[in-house]
C-alpha positions in Angstrom: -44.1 13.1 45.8 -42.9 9.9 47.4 -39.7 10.0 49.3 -37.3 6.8 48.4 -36.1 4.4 50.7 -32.5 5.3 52.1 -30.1 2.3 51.6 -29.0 1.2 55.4 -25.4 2.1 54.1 -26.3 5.9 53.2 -28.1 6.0 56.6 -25.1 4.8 58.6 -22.8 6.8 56.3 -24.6 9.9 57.7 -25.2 9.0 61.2 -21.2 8.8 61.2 -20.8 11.9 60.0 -23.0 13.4 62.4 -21.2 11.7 65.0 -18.0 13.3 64.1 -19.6 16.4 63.8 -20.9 16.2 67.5 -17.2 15.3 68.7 -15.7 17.7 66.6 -17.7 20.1 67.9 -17.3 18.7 71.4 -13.4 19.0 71.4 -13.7 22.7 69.8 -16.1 23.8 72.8 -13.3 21.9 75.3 -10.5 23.7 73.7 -12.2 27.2 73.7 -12.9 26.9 77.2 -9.4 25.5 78.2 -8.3 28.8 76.0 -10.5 30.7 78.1 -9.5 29.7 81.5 -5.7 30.6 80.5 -6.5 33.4 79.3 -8.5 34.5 82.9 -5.4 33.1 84.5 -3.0 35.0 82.8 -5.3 38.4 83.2 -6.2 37.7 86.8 -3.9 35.3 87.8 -4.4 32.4 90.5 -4.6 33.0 94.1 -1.8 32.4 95.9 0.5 32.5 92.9 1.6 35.6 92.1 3.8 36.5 88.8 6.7 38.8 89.7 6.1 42.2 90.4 4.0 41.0 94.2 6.5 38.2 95.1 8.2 38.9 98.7 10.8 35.8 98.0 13.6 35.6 95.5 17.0 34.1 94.6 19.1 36.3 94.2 22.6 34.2 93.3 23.7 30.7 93.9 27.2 29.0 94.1 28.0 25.4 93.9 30.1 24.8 97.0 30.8 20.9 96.7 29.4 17.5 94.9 25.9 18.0 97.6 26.6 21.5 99.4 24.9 24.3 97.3 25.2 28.3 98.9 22.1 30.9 97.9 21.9 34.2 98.7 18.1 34.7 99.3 16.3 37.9 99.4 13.1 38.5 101.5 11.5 41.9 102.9 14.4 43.9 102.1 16.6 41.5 104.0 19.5 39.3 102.2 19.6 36.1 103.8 22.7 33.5 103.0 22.0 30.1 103.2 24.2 26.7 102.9 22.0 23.7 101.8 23.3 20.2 102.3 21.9 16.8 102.3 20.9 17.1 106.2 19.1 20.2 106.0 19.5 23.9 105.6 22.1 26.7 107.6 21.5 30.4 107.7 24.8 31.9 108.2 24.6 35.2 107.7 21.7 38.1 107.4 21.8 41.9 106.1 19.5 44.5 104.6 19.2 43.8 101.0 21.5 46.6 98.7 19.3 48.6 96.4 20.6 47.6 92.7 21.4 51.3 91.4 24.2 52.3 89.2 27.2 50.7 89.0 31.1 52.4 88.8 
């Protein structure tokens, strides 16, 4: 049996179909590893950038003093720290250990 001669139009016709097959496959292997890395981030996180429960640092309140002054009550170490921020910089004004949030009455 004698194979026939492929037409140059059926041969191109199927080397573009390969080559949408490779980059289809190509941008499914991208997209399952992107998928991957999230998901390691999320499960081990990234160093350096931890995702509540370890963070020493947080705002605890903040009050709009004028059009450019802005007043944030900043907790750190079990210490409450108030703060004034303006266009020139930054003023601590006050410092105090941090209240434990327990029930109100």
């Amino acid at each position: 049996m004698l194979l026939e001669p492929v037409s140059p139009s059926a041969m191109e016709i199927f080397m573009d179909m390969t080559d949408a097959l490779r980059y289809f496959g190509a941008l499914a292997i991208v997209l399952a590893l992107v998928g991957v890395a999230g998901l390691a981030l999320r499960r081990f996180g990234l160093p350096g950038f931890s995702g509540g429960a370890g963070r020493r640092l947080s705002v605890v309140e903040t009050q709009m003093l004028g059009k450019n002054h802005r007043l944030f009550i900043v907790r750190c170490d079990g210490m409450e720290h108030v703060l004034v921020t303006a266009p020139q910089g930054a003023s601590l004004i006050a410092s105090a250990p941090a209240k434990l949030a327990g029930p109100q009455s």
